[in-house]
C-alpha positions in Angstrom: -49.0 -13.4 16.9 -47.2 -11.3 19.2 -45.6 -14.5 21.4 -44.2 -16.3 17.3 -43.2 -12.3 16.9 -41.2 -12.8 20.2 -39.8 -16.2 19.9 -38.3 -14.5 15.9 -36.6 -11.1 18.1 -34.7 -14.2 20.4 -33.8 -16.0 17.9 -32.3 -13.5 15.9 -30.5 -12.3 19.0 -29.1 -15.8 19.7 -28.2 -16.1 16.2 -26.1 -12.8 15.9 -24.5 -13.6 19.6 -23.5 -16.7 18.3 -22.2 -15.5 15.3 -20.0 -13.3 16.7 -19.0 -15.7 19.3 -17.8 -17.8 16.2 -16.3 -14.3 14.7 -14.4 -13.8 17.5 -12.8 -17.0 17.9 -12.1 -17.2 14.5 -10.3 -13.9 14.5 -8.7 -14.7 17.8 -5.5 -16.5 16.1 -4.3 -13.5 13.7 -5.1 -11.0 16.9 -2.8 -13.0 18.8 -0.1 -13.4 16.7 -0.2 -9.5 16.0 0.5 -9.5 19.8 3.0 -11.8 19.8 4.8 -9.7 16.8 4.8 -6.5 18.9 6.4 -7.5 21.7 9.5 -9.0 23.1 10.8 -12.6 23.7 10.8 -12.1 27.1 7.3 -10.8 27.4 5.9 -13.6 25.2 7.2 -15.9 27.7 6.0 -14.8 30.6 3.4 -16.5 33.1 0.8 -15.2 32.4 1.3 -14.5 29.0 1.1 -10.8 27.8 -2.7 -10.1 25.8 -2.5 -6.7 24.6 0.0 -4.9 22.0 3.4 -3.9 22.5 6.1 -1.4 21.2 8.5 -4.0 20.0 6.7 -4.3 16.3 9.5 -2.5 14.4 12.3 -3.7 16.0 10.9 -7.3 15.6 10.3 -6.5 12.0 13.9 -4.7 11.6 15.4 -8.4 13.1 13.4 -10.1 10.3 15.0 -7.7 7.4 18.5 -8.6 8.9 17.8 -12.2 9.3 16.3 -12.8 5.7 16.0 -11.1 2.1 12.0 -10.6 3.1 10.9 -8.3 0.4 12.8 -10.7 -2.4 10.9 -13.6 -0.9 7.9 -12.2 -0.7 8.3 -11.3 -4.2 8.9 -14.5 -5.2 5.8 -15.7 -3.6 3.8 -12.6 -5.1 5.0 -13.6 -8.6 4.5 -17.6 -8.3 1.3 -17.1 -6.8 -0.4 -15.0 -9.2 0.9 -16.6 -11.6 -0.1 -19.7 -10.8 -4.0 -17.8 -10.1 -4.2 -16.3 -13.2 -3.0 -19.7 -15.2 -5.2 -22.0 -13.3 -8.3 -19.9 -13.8 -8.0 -19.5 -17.5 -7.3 -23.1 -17.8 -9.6 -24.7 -15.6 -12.4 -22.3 -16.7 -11.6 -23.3 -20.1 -11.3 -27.4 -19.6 -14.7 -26.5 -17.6 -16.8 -25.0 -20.5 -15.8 -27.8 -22.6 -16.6 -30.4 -20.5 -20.0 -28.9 -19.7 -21.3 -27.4 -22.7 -19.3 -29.2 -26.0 -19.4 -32.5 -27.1 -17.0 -34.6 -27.8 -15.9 -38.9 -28.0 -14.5 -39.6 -24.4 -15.8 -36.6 -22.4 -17.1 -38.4 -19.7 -14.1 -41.2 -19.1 -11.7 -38.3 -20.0 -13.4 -36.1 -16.7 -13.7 -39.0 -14.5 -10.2 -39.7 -14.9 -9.5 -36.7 -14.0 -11.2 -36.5 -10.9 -9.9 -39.9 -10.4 -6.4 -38.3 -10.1 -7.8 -36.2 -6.9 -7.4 -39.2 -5.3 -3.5 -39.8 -5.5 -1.7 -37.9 -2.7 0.2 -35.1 -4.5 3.6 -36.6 -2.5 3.5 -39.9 -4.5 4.6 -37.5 -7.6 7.4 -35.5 -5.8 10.3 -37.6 -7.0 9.1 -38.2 -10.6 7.9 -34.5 -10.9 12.0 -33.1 -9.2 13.6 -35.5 -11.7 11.8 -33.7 -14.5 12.7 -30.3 -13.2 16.1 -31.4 -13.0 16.3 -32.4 -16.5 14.7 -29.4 -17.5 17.3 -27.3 -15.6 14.6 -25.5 -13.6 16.2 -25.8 -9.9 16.1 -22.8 -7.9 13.8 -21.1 -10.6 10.6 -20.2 -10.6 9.5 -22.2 -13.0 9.6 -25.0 -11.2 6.8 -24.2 -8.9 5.0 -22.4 -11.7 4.5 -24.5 -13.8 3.8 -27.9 -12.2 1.0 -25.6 -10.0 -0.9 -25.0 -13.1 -2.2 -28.3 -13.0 -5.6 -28.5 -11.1 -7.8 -31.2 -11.0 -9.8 -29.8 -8.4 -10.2 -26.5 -10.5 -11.3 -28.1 -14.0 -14.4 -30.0 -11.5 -15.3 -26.8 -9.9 -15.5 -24.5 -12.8 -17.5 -27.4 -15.1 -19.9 -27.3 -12.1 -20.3 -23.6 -12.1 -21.0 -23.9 -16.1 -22.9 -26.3 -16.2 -25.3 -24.8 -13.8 -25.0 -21.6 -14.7 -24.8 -21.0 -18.2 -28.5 -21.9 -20.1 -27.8 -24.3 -23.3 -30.2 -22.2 -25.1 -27.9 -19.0 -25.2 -25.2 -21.5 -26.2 -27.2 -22.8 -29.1 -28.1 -18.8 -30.3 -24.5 -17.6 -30.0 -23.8 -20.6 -32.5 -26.8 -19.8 -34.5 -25.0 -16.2 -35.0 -22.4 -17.8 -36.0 -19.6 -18.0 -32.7 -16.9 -19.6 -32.3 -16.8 -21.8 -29.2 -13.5 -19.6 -28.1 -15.9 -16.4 -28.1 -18.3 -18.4 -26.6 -16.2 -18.7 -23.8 -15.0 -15.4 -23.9 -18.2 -13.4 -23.9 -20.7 -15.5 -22.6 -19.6 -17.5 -20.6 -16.5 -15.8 -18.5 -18.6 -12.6 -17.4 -21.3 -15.3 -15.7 -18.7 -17.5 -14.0 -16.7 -14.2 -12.4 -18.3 -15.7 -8.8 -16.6 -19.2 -9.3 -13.3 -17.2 -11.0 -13.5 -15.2 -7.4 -13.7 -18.1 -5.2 -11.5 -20.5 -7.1 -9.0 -17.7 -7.1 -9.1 -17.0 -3.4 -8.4 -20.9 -2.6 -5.5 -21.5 -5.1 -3.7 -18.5 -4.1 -4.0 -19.4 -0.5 -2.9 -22.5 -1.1 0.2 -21.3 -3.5 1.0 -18.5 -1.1 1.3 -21.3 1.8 2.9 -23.9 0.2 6.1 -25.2 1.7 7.3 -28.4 1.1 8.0 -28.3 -2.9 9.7 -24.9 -3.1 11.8 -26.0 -0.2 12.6 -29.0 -2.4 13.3 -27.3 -5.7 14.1 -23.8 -4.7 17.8 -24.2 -3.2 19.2 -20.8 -3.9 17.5 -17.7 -0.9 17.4 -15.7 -3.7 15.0 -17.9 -5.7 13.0 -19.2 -2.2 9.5 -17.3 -1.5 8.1 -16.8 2.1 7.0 -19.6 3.5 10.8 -21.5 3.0 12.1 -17.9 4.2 10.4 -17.8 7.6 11.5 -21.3 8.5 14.9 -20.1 8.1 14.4 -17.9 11.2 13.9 -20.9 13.1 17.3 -21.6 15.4 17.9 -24.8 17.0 19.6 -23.3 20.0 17.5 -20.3 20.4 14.2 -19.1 18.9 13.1 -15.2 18.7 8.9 -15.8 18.5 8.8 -12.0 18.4 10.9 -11.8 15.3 9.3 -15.5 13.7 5.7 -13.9 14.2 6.3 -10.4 13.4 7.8 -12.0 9.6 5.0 -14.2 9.6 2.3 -11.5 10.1 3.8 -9.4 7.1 3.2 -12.7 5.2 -0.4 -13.1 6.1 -1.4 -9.6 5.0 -1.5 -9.8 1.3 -3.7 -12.8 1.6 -6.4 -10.9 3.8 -5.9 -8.2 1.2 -6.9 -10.9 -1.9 -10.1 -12.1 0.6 -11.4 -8.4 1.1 -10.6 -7.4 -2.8 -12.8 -10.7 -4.0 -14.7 -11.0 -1.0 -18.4 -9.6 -2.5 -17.7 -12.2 -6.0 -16.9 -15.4 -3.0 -20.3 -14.5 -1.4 -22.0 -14.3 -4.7 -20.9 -17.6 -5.9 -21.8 -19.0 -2.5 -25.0 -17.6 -2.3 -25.3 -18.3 -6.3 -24.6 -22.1 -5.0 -27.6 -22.0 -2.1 -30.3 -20.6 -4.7 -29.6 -23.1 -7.2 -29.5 -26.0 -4.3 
């Protein structure tokens, strides 16, 4: 008894060394480019390279304000990401009751092809979807990331998962009994017990939104109009390249999404935990 008591102590310990092993590493990347933003060009390139903090962090920063509008573009991204968040959840989440929990003629083809369209590289529709936003009059407006973003195949599967699974048919059946309608269905049944899956669907789009680059830097021609991401690569100079300056803009840029992870961070291990029970 006291030998299987042992062997649990040393695993445990192997387990938490290796988890921080893995926490380390993983934190490794932002610690260094916080380095990288707080000192100069000429101590990033030295041999061998600096490891610890500098005192260069404001005037790398200062560079980036005169280089680009930063606050405006950040903005920009602020405004097309939550946007884009907050439409895709109540979409998806919507699509994702009905698919799980209503019935109706061509359900079933109707979600298959949507999942079939998961499939098809999202670049194949660049041209088709830029001559629409052209017609519309939408270049160098938000819109035109907005709206195309709100489209998300990968959201409408997750959410009818989380419903499915997690929403009993039997309190479905009593709320109709008491006479609901299937919108408060939705509304008070159904979106307090998916707030996990609203968490971690939330987390991923806006991560992806906030990091997109290649359609606003396709429809979003005006700086004024251009969020972050298209932003920093403007700091990029063919002749000569300031890394303190690039990774002290792209640092500011990281922190609001580490301040969505830690805000939603309890709700993302619910759902995954949520996800393990049920497995």
């Amino acid at each position: 008894m006291k030998s299987e008591t042992q062997k649990t102590v040393i695993a445990k310990i192997l387990l938490y060394i290796g988890l921080t092993i893995v926490s380390l590493a993983s934190l490794f990347p932002f610690y260094w480019m916080f380095v990288m933003a707080t000192n100069s060009n000429e101590m990033i390139n030295r041999t061998p390279p600096v490891m610890f903090p500098g005192d260069q962090l404001v005037i790398n920063f200062q560079n980036v304000l005169n280089s680009i509008p930063f606050f405006q573009t950040m903005l920009n991204s602020l405004i097309v990401a939550t946007s884009i968040t907050v439409g895709v959840l109540l979409l998806t989440s919507i699509a994702g009751f009905a698919f799980a929990k209503l019935q109706f003629p061509g359900r079933t083809v109707l979600f298959i092809f949507i999942l079939g369209t998961m499939m098809i590289p999202p670049q194949l529709g660049l041209i088709p979807t830029y001559f629409i936003i052209t017609e519309l009059g939408w270049l160098s407006d938000l819109r035109a990331i907005i709206v195309p973003g709100l489209m998300n195949a990968f959201g409408i599967f997750w959410m009818r998962q989380y419903v499915a699974s997690a929403v009993p048919d039997e309190i479905i059946e009593a709320a109709r009994i008491d006479g609901c309608s299937n919108f408060r269905i939705y509304w008070n049944i159904v979106v307090p017990v998916i707030l996990p899956a609203f968490a971690t669907l939330g987390i991923i789009v806006f991560m992806f939104v906030w990091g997109d680059y290649l359609w606003p830097l396709v429809v979003l021609q005006d700086q004024s109009s251009q969020t972050i991401q298209v932003a920093l690569r403007s700091l990029m100079d063919d002749r000569s390249r300031d890394f303190g300056m690039i990774l002290s803009g792209t640092f500011w840029a990281t922190v609001p999404l580490v301040v969505v992870f830690l805000m939603f961070n309890k709700l993302f291990i619910r759902s995954i935990a949520d996800g393990a029970v049920k497995s």
